[in-house]
N, C-alpha and C positions, 0 to 999 in steps of 0.2 A: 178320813174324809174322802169325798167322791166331788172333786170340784169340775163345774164345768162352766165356759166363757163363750163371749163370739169368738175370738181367737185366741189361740194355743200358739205361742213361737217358741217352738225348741231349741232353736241356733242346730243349723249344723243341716237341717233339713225344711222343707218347706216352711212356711205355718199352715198350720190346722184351724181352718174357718169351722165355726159350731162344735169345739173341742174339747175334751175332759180327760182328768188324768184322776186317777186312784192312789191317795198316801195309805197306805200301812206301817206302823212301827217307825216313822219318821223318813221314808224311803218311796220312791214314785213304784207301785206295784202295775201299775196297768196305765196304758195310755190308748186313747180310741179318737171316733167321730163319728157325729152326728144323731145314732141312737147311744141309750145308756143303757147300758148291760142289765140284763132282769134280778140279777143276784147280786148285791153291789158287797156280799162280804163282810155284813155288819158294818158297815161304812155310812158316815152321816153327810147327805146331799148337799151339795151348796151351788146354789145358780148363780154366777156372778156378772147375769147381764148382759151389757154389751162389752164389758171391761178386755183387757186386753191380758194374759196369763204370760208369764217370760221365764229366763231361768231368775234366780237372783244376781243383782248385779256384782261387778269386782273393781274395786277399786287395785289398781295392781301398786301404785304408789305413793305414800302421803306421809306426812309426820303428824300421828296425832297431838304429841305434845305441846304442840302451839293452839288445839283448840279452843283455850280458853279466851284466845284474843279476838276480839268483834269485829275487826275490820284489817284489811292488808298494813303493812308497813310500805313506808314512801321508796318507792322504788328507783329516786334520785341515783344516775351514778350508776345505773347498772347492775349485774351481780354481784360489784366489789360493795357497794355502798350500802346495798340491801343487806347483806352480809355483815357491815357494820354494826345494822341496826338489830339485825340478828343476836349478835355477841352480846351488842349493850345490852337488852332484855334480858339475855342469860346471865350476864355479870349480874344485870341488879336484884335479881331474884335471892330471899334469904336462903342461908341455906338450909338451917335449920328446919323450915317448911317447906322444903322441896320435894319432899315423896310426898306428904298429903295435897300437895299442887299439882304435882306430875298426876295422880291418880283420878283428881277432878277433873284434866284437862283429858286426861283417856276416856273416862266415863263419858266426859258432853262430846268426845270425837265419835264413838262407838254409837253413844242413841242418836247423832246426827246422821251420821249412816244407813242408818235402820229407817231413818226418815226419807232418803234420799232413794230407796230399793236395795243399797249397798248390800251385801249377806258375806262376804270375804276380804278382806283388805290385808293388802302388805305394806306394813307400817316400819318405818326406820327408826329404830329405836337409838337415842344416845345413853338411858339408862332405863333402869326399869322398876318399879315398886317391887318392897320388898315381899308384898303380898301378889306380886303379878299382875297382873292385867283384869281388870272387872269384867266379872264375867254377864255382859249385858245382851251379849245374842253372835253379833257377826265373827265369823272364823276369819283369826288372825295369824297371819304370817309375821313372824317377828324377825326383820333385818338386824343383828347388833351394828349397829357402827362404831366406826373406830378410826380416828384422826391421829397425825403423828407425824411430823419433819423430823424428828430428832430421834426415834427407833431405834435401838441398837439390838433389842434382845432376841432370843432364837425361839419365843414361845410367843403366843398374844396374851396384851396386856391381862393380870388377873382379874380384874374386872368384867372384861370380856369372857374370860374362861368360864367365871361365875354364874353368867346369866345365859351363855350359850347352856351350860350344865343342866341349869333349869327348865331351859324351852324344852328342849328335848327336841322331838322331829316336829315338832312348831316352829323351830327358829330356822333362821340364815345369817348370812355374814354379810357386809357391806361395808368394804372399805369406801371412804366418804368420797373424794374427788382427786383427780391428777395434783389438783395442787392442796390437797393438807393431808397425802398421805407418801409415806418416801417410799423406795423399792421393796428395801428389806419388810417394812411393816403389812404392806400388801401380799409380799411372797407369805409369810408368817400366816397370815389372815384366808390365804385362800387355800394354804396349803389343811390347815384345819377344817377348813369346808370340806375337804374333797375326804380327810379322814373321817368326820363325821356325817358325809354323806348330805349334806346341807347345801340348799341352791345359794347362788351368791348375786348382786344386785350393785352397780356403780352407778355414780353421774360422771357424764362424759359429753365434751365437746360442749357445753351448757354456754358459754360466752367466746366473746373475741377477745377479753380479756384472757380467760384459759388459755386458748392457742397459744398467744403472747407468750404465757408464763409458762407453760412448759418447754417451751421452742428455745426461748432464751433467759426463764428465770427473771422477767423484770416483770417491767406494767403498775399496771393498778394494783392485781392480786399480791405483786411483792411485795409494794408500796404498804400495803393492806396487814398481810402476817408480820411483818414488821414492827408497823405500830402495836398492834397486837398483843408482843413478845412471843411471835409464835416459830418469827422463822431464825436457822437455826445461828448462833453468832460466833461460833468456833468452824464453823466449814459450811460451803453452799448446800444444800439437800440435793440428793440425788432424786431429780424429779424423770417421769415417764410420757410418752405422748399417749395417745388415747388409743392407736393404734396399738400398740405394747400389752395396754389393760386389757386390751378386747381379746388379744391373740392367751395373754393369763386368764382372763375370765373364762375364756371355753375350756378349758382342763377342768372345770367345774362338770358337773351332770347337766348342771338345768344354771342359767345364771341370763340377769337382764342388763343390758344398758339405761338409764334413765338420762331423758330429755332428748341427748344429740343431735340437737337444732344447730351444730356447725359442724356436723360429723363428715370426715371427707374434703375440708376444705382447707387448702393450701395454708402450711405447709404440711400439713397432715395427711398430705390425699390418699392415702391406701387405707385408710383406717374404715371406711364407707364398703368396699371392697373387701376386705378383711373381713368384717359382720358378716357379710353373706355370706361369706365362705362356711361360715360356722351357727350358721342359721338351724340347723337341726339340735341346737343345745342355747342358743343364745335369741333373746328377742329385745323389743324394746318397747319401753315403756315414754308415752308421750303425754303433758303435760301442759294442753294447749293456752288456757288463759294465762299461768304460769308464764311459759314462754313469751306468751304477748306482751307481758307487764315488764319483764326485763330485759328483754331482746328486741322489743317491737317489731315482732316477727311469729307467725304459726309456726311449729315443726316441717318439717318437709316430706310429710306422710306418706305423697306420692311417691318421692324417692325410695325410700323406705319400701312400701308397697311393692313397687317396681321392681324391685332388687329379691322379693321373697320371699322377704322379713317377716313373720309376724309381729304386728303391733298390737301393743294394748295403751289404754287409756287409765291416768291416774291423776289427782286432783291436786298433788302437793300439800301444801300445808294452808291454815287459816295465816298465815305470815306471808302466801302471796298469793292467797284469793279469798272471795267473800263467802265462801259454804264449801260444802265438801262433796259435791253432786256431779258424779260420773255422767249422768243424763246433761249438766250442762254444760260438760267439756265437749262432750260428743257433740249436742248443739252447735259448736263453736265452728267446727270442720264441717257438720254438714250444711251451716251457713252459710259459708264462706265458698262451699264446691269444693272440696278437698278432696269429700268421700263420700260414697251413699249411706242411705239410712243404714241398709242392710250391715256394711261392712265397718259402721260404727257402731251397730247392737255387738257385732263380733270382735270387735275390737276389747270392748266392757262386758265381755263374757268369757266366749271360750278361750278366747287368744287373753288377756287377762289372767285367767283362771292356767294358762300354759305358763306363763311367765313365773306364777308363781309356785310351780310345781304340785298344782292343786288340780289338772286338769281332769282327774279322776273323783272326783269331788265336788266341785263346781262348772257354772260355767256352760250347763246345757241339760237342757231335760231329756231325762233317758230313762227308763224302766232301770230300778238296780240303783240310781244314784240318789243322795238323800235329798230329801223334796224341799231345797233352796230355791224360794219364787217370791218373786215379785209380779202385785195386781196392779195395774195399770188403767188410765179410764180419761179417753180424752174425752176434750165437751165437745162435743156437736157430733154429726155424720159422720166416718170416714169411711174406707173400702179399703185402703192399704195400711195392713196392720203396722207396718216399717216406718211406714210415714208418720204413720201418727202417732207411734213410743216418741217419735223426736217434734213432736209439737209442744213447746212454750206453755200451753195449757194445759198438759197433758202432768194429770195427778197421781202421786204414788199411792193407791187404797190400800194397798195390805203389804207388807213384808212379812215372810215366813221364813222359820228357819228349823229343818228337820223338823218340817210342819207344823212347827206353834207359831202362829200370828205372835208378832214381837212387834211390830207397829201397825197400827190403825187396823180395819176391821176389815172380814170376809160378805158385810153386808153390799147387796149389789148396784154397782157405783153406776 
């Protein structure tokens, strides 16, 4: 195909006003402006208007497995309580039906994405079908995670070893949080990443209840694996601060933080510091409505920014927000003055797309990379193409992926 828009935004480089790119064999063959090339290469023309052309977007962090739920859980109580509610779900779920569950709830997270521009996603996995992941369009990063106070062993769980087996250089590894994973089990965990060459993915600093509980082992979060039967009753667990994870995390290649909406803050304070240090292998993944629901608080992007970080944008789970739209987290920062348009498109692209060790792949239109785009089409006038991907009105017409439309249509919006 020979597509052409009012604007063309590659990430990385201006946009291209009256702009067209050339797919071949699933891959961006040519990029131009203004006129169309006289010999388009047996390539079938498509004018698409005034629409706006991007790369495809990336979801850098979410849990499909909760798609199936229509609305958030009550976020009484903070992340301990949410968390609760979390559990209970998973407890009451048969077991017996849980891989044809798990599989419908991957399926409606994947074509919600395709809905939304998505084309990439890194998805935390707790288990996985045994037929894999439906192959419905978006390229998946597969975190395993893996939870555990009580860890003794010197291999990761088999479980784990199973389904890392099967990803193959699809997957990574995520141990879950400072407080439901112990030392040994994290060492075990990343220590395998770094043999299989596997990027690796934590939540860190996500509450004030954390702090708490790795600081001194109490709080809510104790209170919480307790009732649970989770924390351990023969010996206290050897828990880590987040400044510890981040300095293990970077011995990875490529490896993210998610949320660290209190990262850096007493008594933790080198841990903010620490991240930068190791910024050329570590980034972070933020989680704005998320954060708002359980923290009543934005991430502190600026911070973050400031420091040299690359950030990306990730939507979590349907368990604590109401869709799975990268477009309206971004929305949320550039609402509020966080960030600008610009460096919230990059945030849900390329920096995104770096988090997830996909930077070569996704994440920016470039001659050579396969033709992941997302069409764009706001209503009315505009003049800044930036401004107006982050307008409220502004509609998803087409997702592509390695240029087959996978949702809605190349007709011009």
């Amino acid at each position: 195909m020979h597509l052409r828009a009012r604007w063309l935004v590659p990430v990385g480089r201006p946009p291209i006003e009256h702009g067209w790119l050339r797919i071949e064999h699933g891959r961006i063959a040519a990029i131009g402006q203004q006129r169309t090339p006289a010999d388009l290469n047996g390539c079938r023309p498509v004018d698409l208007g005034d629409a706006i052309l991007c790369p495809g977007l990336v979801n850098a962090h979410t849990h499909l497995e909760f798609s199936d739920l229509e609305q958030p859980l009550d976020a009484e109580g903070g992340l301990p309580g949410w968390i609760a509610r979390v559990v209970a779900i998973r407890r009451a779920r048969p077991t017996d039906a849980e891989g044809a569950r798990l599989t419908s709830s991957l399926r409606a997270g994947l074509t919600e994405s395709l809905g939304h521009g998505v084309t990439t996603i890194g998805d935390i996995a707790t288990g996985i079908p045994p037929e894999g992941y439906p192959p419905i369009g978006p390229r998946v990063r597969v975190y395993r995670e893996a939870l555990g106070l009580s860890f003794r062993g010197q291999s990761p769980p088999a479980a784990v070893t199973r389904d890392l087996d099967r990803l193959g250089s699809a997957g990574g590894i995520s141990p879950h949080a400072p407080y439901t994973v112990s030392s040994r089990l994290g060492r075990v965990l990343l220590d395998d990443a770094r043999r299989r060459d596997l990027p690796v993915t934590m939540h860190l600093a996500e509450s004030l209840a954390e702090l708490a509980f790795v600081t001194g082992s109490g709080g809510a979060l104790r209170d919480l694996l307790a009732a649970l039967g989770a924390w351990p009753a023969d010996r206290p667990a050897p828990v880590l601060p987040p400044s510890e994870w981040i300095a293990r995390l970077a011995r990875s290649r490529r490896g993210s933080v998610v949320h660290g909406t209190f990262l850096g803050e007493p008594p933790d304070s080198s841990a903010n510091e620490r991240l930068a240090r190791h910024r050329d292998r570590l980034g972070l993944v933020v989680c704005p409505r998320t954060t708002r629901l359980l923290s009543g608080r934005l991430p502190p992007v600026e911070r973050f920014l400031a420091a040299g970080l690359r950030v990306a944008i990730g939507t979590d789970s349907r368990a604590s927000n109401p869709d799975l739209s990268v477009l309206a987290e971004a929305r949320e920062l550039v609402g509020s003055g966080i960030v600008s348009p610009g460096a919230a498109l990059a945030m849900m692209t390329r920096d995104a797309a770096w988090a997830l060790a996909y930077e070569h792949r996704a994440g920016s239109i470039a001659v050579g990379r396969p033709a992941d785009l997302v069409v764009l089409g706001p209503s009315g006038p505009f003049s800044d193409p930036l401004d107006a991907i982050l307008r409220p009105d502004t509609r998803v017409l087409a997702t592509l992926r390695q240029g087959r439309v996978l949702h809605g249509s190349l007709a011009a919006g």
